[in-house]
Each structure stands twice: as C-alpha cells, then as structure tokens.
C-alpha positions in Angstrom: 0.0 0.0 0.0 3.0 2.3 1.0 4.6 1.8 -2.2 1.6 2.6 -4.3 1.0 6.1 -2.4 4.9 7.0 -2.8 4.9 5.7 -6.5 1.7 8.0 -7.1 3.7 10.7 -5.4 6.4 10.6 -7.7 3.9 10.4 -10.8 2.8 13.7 -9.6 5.9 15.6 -9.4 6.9 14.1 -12.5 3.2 15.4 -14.4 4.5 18.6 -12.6 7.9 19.3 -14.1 6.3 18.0 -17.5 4.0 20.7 -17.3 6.2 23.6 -16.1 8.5 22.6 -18.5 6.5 21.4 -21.5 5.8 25.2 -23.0 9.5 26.4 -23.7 9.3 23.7 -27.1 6.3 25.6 -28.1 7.9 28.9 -27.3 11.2 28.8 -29.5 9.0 27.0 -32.4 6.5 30.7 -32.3 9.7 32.4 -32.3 11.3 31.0 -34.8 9.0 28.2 -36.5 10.9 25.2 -38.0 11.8 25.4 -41.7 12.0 29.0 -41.8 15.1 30.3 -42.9 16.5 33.2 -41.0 17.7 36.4 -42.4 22.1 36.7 -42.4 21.1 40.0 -40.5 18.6 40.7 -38.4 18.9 44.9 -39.6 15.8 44.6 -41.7 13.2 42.1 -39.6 13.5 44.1 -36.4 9.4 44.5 -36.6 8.9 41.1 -37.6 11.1 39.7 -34.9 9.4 41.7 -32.1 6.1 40.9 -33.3 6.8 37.0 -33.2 8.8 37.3 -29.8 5.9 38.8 -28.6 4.0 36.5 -29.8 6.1 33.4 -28.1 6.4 35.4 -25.0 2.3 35.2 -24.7 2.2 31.4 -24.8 3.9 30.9 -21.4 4.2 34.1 -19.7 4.9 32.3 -16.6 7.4 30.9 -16.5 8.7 31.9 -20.2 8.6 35.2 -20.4 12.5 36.0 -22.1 13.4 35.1 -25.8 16.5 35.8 -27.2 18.3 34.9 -30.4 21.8 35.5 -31.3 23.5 35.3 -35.2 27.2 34.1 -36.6 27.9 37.8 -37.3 27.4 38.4 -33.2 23.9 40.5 -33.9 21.2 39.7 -31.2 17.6 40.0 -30.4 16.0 39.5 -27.4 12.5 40.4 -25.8 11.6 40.4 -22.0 7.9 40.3 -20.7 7.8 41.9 -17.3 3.9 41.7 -17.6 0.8 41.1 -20.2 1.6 44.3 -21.5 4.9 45.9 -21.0 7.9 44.6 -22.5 11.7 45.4 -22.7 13.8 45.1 -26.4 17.2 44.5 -26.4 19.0 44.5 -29.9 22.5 44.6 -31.4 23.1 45.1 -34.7 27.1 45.2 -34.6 28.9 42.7 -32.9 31.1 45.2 -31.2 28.4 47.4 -30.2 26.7 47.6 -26.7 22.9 46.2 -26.3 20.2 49.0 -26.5 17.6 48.5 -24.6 14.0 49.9 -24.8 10.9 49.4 -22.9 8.0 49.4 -24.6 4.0 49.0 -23.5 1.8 46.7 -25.6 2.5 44.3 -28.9 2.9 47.7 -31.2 3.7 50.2 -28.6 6.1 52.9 -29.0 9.6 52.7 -27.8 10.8 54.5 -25.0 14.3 56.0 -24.6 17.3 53.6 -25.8 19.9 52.7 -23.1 22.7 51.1 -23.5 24.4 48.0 -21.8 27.7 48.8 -19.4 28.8 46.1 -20.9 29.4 43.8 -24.6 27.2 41.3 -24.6 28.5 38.5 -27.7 26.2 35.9 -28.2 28.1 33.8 -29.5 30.2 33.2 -26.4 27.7 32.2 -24.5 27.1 28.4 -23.2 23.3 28.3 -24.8 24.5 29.7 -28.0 27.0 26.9 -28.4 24.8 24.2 -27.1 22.3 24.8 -29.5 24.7 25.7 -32.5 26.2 22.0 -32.2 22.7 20.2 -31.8 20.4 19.3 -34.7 17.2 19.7 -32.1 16.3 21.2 -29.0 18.8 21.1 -26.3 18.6 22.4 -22.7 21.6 23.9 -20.9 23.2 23.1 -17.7 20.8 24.6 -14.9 22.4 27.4 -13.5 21.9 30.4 -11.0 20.4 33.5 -11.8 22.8 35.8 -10.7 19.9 39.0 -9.8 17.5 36.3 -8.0 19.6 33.5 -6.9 17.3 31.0 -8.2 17.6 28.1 -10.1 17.2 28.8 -14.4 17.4 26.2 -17.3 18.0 27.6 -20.9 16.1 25.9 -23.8 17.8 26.5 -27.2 17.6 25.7 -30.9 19.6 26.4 -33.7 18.4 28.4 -36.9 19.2 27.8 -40.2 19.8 29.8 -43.3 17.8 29.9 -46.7 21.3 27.3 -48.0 20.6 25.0 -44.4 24.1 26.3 -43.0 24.1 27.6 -39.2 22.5 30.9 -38.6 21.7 31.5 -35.0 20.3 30.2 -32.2 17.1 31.1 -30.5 16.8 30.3 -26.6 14.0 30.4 -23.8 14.9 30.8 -20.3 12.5 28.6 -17.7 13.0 30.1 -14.1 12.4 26.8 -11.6 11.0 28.4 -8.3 7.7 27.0 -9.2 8.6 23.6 -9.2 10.4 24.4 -5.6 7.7 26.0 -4.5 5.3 22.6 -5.9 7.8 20.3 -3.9 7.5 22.3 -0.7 3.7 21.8 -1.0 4.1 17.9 -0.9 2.4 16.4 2.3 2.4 12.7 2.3 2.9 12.4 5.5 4.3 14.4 8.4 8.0 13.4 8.1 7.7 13.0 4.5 10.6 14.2 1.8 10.6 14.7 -1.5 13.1 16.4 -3.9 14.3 16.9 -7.6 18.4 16.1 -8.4 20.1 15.6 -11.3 21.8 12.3 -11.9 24.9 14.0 -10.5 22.9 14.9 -7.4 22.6 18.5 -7.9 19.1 19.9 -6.0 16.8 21.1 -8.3 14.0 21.5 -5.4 13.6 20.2 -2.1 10.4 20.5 0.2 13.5 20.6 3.5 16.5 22.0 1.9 17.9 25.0 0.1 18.7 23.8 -3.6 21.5 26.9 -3.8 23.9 27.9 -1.2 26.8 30.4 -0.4 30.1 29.5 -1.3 33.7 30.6 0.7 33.9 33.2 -1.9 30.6 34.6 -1.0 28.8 34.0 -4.0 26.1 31.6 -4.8 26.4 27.5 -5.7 24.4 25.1 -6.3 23.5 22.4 -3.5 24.4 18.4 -3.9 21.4 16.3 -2.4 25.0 15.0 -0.4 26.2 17.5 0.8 22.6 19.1 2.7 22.8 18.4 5.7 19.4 16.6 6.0 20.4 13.1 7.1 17.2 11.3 5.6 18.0 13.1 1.9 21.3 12.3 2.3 20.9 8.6 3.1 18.3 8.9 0.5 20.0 9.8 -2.3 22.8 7.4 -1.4 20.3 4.9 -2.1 19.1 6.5 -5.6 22.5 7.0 -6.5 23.5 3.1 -5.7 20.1 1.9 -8.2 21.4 4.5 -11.2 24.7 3.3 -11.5 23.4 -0.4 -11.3 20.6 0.2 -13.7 21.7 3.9 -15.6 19.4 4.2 -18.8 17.1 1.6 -18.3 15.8 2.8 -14.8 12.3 2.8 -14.3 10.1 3.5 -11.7 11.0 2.1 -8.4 11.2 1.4 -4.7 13.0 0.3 -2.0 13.7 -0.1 2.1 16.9 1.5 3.6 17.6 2.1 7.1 18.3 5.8 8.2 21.1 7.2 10.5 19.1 7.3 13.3 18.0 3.8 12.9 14.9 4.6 11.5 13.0 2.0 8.3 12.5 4.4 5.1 10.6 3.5 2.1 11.5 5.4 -0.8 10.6 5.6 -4.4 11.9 7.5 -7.3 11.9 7.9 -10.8 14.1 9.3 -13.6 12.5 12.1 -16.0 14.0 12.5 -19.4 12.4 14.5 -22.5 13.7 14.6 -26.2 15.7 17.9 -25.2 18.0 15.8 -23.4 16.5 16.8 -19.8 17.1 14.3 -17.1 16.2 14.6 -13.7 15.5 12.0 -10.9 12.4 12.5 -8.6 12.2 10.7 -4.9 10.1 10.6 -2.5 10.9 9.0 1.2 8.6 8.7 4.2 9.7 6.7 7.4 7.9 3.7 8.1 6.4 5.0 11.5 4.1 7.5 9.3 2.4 4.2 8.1 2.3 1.9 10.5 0.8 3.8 13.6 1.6 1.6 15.7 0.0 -1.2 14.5 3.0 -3.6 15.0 3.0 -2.5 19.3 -0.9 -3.3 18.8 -0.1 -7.4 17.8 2.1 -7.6 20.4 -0.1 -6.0 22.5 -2.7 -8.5 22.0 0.0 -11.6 22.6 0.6 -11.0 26.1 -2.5 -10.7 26.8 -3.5 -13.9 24.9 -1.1 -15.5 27.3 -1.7 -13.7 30.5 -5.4 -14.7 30.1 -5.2 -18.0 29.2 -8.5 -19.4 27.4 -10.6 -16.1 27.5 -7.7 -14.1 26.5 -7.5 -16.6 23.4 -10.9 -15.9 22.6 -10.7 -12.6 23.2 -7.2 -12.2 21.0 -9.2 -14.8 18.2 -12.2 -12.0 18.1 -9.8 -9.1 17.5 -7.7 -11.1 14.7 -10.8 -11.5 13.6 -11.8 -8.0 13.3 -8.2 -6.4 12.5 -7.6 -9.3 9.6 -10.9 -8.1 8.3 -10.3 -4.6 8.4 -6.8 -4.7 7.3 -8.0 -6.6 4.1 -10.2 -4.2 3.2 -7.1 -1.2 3.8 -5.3 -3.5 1.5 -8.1 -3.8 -1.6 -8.4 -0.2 -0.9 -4.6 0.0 -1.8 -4.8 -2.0 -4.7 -7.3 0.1 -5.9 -5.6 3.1 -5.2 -2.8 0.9 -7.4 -5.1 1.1 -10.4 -5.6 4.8 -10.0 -9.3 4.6 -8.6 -8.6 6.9 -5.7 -12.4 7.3 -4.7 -12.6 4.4 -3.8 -14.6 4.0 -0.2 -12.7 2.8 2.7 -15.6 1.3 5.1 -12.9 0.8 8.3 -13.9 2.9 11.5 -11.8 2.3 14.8 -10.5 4.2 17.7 -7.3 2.1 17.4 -3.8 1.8 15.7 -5.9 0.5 12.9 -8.2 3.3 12.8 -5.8 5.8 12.5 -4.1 3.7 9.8 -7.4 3.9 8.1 -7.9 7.6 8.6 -4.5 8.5 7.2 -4.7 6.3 4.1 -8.4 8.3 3.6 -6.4 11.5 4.0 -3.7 10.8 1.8 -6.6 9.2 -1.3 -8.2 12.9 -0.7 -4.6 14.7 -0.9 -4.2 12.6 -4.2 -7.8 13.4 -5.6 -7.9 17.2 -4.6 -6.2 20.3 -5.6 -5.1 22.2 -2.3 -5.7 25.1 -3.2 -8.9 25.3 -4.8 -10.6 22.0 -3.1 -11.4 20.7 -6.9 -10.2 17.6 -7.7 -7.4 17.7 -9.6 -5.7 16.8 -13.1 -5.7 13.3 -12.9 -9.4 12.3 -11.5 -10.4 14.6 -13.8 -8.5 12.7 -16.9 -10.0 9.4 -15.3 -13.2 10.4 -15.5 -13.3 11.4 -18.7 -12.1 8.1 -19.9 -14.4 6.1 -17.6 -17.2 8.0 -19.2 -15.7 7.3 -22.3 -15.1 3.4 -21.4 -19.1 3.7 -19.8 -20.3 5.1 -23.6 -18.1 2.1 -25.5 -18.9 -0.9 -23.1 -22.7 0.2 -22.4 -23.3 1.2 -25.7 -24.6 4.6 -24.1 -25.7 7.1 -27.0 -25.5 10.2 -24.7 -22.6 12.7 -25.5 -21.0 14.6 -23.3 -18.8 17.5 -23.3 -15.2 18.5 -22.0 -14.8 22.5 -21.3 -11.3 24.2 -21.3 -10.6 27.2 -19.3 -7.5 29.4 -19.1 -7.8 32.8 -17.5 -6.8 35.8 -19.2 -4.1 37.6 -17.7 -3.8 36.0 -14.5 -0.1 36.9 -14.1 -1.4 40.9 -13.6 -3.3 39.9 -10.6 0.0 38.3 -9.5 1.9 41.3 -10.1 -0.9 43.6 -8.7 -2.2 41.7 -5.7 0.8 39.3 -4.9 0.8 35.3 -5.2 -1.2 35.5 -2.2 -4.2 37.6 -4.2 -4.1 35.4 -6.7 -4.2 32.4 -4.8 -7.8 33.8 -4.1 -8.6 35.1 -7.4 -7.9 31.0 -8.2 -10.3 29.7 -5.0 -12.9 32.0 -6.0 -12.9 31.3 -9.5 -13.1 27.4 -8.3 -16.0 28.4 -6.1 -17.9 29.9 -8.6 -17.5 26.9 -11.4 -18.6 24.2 -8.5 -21.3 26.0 -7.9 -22.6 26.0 -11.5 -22.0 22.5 -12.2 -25.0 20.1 -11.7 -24.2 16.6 -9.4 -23.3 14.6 -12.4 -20.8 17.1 -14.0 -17.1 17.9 -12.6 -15.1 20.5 -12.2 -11.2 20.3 -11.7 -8.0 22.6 -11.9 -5.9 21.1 -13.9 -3.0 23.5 -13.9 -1.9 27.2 -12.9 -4.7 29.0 -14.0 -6.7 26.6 -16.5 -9.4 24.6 -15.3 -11.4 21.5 -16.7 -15.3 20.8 -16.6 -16.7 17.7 -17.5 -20.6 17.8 -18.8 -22.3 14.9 -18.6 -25.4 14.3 -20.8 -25.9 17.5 -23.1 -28.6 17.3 -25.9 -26.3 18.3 -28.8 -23.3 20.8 -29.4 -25.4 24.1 -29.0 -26.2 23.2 -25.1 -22.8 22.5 -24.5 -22.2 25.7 -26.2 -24.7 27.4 -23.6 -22.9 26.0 -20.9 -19.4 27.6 -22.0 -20.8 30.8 -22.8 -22.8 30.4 -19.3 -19.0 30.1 -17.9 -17.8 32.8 -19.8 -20.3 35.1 -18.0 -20.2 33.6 -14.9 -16.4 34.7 -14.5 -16.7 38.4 -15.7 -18.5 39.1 -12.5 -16.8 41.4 -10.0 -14.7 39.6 -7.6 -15.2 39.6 -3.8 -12.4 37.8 -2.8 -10.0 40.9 -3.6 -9.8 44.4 -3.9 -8.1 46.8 -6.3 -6.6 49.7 -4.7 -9.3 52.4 -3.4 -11.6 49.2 -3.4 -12.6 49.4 -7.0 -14.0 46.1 -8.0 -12.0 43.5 -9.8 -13.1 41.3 -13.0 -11.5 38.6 -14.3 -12.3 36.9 -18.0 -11.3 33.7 -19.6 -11.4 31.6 -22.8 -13.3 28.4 -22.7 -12.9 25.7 -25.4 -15.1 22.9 -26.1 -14.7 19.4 -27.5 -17.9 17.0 -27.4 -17.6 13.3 -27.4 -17.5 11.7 -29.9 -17.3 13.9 -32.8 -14.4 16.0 -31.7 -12.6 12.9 -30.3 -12.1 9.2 -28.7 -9.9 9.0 -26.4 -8.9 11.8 -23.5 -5.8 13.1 -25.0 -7.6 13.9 -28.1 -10.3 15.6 -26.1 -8.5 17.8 -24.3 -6.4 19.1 -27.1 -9.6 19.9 -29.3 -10.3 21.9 -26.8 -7.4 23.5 -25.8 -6.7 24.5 -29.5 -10.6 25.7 -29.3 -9.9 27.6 -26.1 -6.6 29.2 -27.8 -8.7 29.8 -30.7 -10.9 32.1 -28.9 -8.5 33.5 -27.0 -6.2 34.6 -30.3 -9.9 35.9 -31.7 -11.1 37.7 -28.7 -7.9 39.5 -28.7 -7.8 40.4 -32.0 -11.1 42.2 -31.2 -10.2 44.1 -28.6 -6.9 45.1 -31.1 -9.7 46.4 -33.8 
C-alpha cells in the first residue's frame, strides 16, 4: 500500500515538471517556427522579430517570459515580458556594439528612450548559444543560477538555419524553476515525509527541506548536492538512488526500495528518472519513514500476545475475536490499496476504529483525498479529472450509451497581472474564488477540476447536442466576468476577471482523452487569439 501512495507521489511531481517545462518547445517554435530560414542579418526584420517574440512570450508568460536569439555575425535579439503588456527590447546590430535596450508597452507600442548595456554582450560566447549551435534539435543547458535572484534557471535552445541549411543562429527560452520548488515544498504525504528533484549527479533542483542553492567561501552563490545538505534522511536517501542508477543507468524505471536511516529509522522510498527529447534528465524521490504508516500497529499485535497469554482461554478468545476483526479490516485497507494501485482513488474505505488500525485507516483516507484534490482550490485535480473522462468514455463504449457529453477548457486571461498587482497571495484567491464559482454552477453529475496554474477542466455529462454545451461555456464565460469579492483593487474598485473556454464533445471531436482535451485546448486558444484580435480592432 505504501509503495503505491509513494509511487503516485512521484507520478505527480513528474506530471509537474512535464507541465512547467513542457511550453518552452512551443515557445522557441513561435519564435522561430521550424523550416523558416532566417535572415544573415537581423537589420531589416526588427518589426517582424518583435512581433513573433511577442508572440512566443504570450504562450507561457509564466514561466517563459524572455526570448532571445543570437546570429554568426554576433547581432542579437531578445524580448523580455515583465507583464501582459509591458515589455523590454534588447538589440544589437554590430557585434562590437553595446545592447540597446527599450521598454515598450503593448504588442505595437512605442519605444521608450534607448539605453545602452555597461557592458558587450556577444552571443556567440555564451554556453546556450553553443549548445544549440552543435545540436540538430532542442537542447537544454546546464541549470544554472540566476545571478539577480539566486534562483535556479534552465535555458532551452535551438539552432536556426539559413535559406542554404548552414548555421544561422540560435534562439533560446529561459525557464526560471522556483515554481517547481515551491510545488515540492507543498508535498504532504505524510508528516515526516521528503521529496526532492536532483540531477543524476545529485545536484538539487528542489527540495520540500533544503535549500537547492547555497553560499560558497567566496561569498557568492552555488548550487547544493542532495550530499552535501545536511538533512540526514536526503542524504541517506540519495545514497540509495545513487547506488540503483549506477546499477541500472538508462534503463531505470520506476522504483522502490527499504533503507535504514542514521538514526535507525525503516525508510521506504521511491523515485523515478524524468528524461524528455531535449535531453533533460532529472531523478524525482520521495521518502517517508515507516512509523508515518504503521501507527503503531505492530505495538498493537504484540499487545494482543501477552494478553492472549496472561489470560489464558478467555484471552484466546478474546485475541481470536480481534484477529478476527483487524484481519478483516486490514483486508479491506489493502483492496483499498490496490485500488488506489489502479488509480481509482475514490474508492470508499468502510474501516472505523479508535485504534492503531483506525488511524491507519484515517490517514490512508487523507492521503486518497490529498491525491484526488487540488489544495488550493478543493477541486479535484488533473488526474481524476483525466479518469473520468475516460471512464465516461469506457461507460459510452462498453454500455453502448448514446448520450454525449462535453469537456470544457478554461484558461484565464491575464492571470499573471493579478499576480503582479495583488501578490501570489491575491491570486491564490482570485484562483479559489474562481473554483468556487465553477462548482457551484456544475449540476451533481458534472465535474469541475483545476488542472494546472490558472486553467481549469469541466466535465458535462449528458448534453442534448453541441449548441447546449455551447450554452454551458458561454454560461461560464459570464459567470467569470463578474466582479470579484475575494480581492480588492486599490481604493476598493472592483475587480473582474475573463477567460477563454474551449469545447470538444464526445464523440465527434474525439475518442480518447488526449484527443479531447487538445480539441479543446486548440478551441480555447482559438478564442483567446480571436477575442484579442477584437479588442486590437
């Protein structure tokens, strides 16, 4: 059972970094889409350049808000997103020249006054350009520290080709990683629990009880080995990891194990190794002593020995009634777990005690609800969402049910401004209220779910035909321009927040889940693209 719930934890750190790190192929191929040839300067296609950066800087704001590119003859162009709408260009057009830099509000704003860099910045020299240069596909730098937040950055690059398919340039994406610190911090298994990120060196990308970065004797920042951080359990931890990758190496999968800590302590741990066709590869682990399961269950058996032989025959009785009633209940914690296993994490648990057992029970309950819910918002999260969808799916093919149903994509509009405006804590309640609202509108049979930063899934079970599922999104789409009450703009003026919602019914727009949830995702981005164009005209 322990394994399952630590394997599940992995699975969700590891959909985590796939989606924070997912966007930053999508951002370089906006910026510069595949086949097209760049220009041997970049003199002529400064407006064209800023329009597409823009462009790419819009897909991901959070985290990927900088795109840069940098040419053979040492030109460079690069544009930074400090919100929705303003914007910084910098640009060199001589390779011994000095960046100039101009801030700028809007995608066709005017420039404001040029400064110039202290110092030469030469592409060309720097470790992204070269990776990308000498790589026929994406490639992803070393992760390295950013030297004006002292947080941990990995650099995405590709290399450009010219009209005759010789090297042009390279165009990179940086992706900042606080978020997937600040995910892993979040963790709660259990109360000793620990989970963390490494490379396969054992360099900290995130921990939820260490720093990943730390000072060095010259007083400037370094980044942390999982070895040397002076937690004894992640040490002895990735000890363990580090034994299984050099045993297995490439062809690790999934796994777990038992190790004994410092202290003396039983660990079960399980990890996995995350690689993507960029050449990323990272190990994620999770470890949780024993104890946290258990509960004492083991001082509960023995327990009930001495007194089977203190009492003689009605102690054996008495010890045959309660191995009757704790095999009983601990069968049914352990079809609970293998359902847990096979990813049905509502599944009931029907064990009530005021024992060892009973607490087992009640923390195997909380930690199903920690896997089913989004803590934030209280709406289940990506993954029972997903597995409703294809049980309703699997429901429709085995049943031969004709009903349709519909699957509704949300993203908010310019979520990152109520970030900027109100702090991560105002928007953690533009998110709960938003949540609030959508539960609310759903009938018993639908479901709602957040399935990541600011987008949000609804399931629709039984609609007539496409144009009620289309009242239902456009039912959404008003329901979220209300004013907000959960925040305030300053001198309390009242705060609105839109969204784009796509729609994909089942079957015509798809089988399976994947392909229902990218209809409408494109369908949501589709809107989104339109209704801004609008507002442009």
């Amino acid at each position: 059972m322990s394994d399952q719930l630590l394997l599940e934890t992995v699975a969700r750190i590891g959909q985590a970094v796939d989606r924070h790190v997912v966007g930053s192929g999508a951002v370089l191929e906006a910026a510069f889409p595949n086949g097209m040839a760049a220009p041997r300067a970049i003199d002529g296609v400064l407006e064209e350049l800023r329009t597409r950066f823009w462009i790419a800087t819009s897909l991901h704001l959070d985290p990927n808000n900088y795109v840069y590119y940098g040419n053979r003859q040492g030109q460079s162009f690069g544009l930074w997103r400090f919100s929705q709408q303003d914007a910084e260009l910098r640009v060199k057009v001589r390779a011994e020249d000095s960046r100039r830099l101009y801030r700028f509000t809007g995608i066709n704003g005017v420039l404001g006054p040029q400064t110039l860099e202290a110092t030469v910045f030469e592409p060309r020299a720097r470790p992204w350009y070269k990776a990308g240069a000498t790589t026929s596909s994406d490639t992803w730098t070393s992760v390295y520290i950013d030297f004006r937040t002292a947080e941990l950055v990995a650099t995405r690059a590709r290399r450009v080709l010219a009209t005759n398919g010789d090297l042009e340039g390279v165009v990179a994406t940086d992706l900042s990683l606080r978020a997937l610190n600040d995910f892993v911090r979040r963790i709660k298994v259990s109360e000793h629990a620990l989970a963390f990120i490494i490379e396969p060196d054992g360099k900290l990308i995130a921990s939820s009880r260490s720093a990943n970065v730390k000072l060095g004797a010259d007083g400037k920042n370094e980044r942390l080995n999982a070895a040397d951080s002076g937690d004894a359990i992640q040490v002895a931890a990735y000890a363990e990891v580090q034994r299984v990758l050099a045993e297995q190496g490439a062809n690790m999968s999934a796994h777990t194990l038992r190790f004994t800590a410092p202290d003396g302590a039983s660990i079960q741990l399980a990890f996995d190794r995350l690689r993507d066709a960029a050449g990323l590869d990272w190990v994620t682990v999770v470890a949780v002593p024993r104890a946290d399961f258990m509960h004492g269950v083991t001082a509960n058996v023995t327990r009930t020995a001495v007194i089977t032989a203190v009492a003689a025959l009605a102690a054996t009785l008495l010890g045959l009634w309660i191995l009757g009633s704790v095999a009983a209940d601990l069968h049914r914690i352990a079809e609970g777990a293998h359902a847990v296993g096979e990813g049905r994490l509502d599944t009931p648990l029907a064990v009530h005690r005021n024992d060892e057992i009973g607490e087992l029970a009640d923390s195997f309950r909380a930690m199903q609800q920690r896997l089913r819910v989004d803590v934030l918002t209280g709406l289940v999260n990506r993954d029972v969402i997903v597995r409703n969808i294809a049980d309703r799916i699997g429901q429709h093919r085995r049943l031969a049910d004709d009903r349709v149903f519909a699957v509704l994509f949300l993203d908010l509009n310019n979520f990152k401004s109520f970030n900027d405006r109100l702090g991560h804590e105002g928007g953690d309640k533009v998110l709960i209220e938003i949540g609030s609202r959508l539960r609310a509108m759903t009938r018993s049979g639908d479901m709602v779910a957040r399935y990541a930063g600011d987008e949000f899934v609804i399931l629709v079970n039984d609609v007539n035909d496409a144009n009620a599922a289309d009242q239902v999104r456009r039912h959404v789409e008003q329901l979220l321009c209300q004013p907000l009450t959960s925040v305030k703009a300053v001198g309390d003026a009242d705060l609105t927040v839109s969204g784009a919602v796509g729609l994909a019914m089942y079957p015509g727009d798809g089988h399976t889940v994947d392909a229902l949830l990218a209809h409408a995702d494109t369908d949501m981005y589709s809107r989104k693209t339109a209704s801004k164009q609008q507002r442009l005209l």
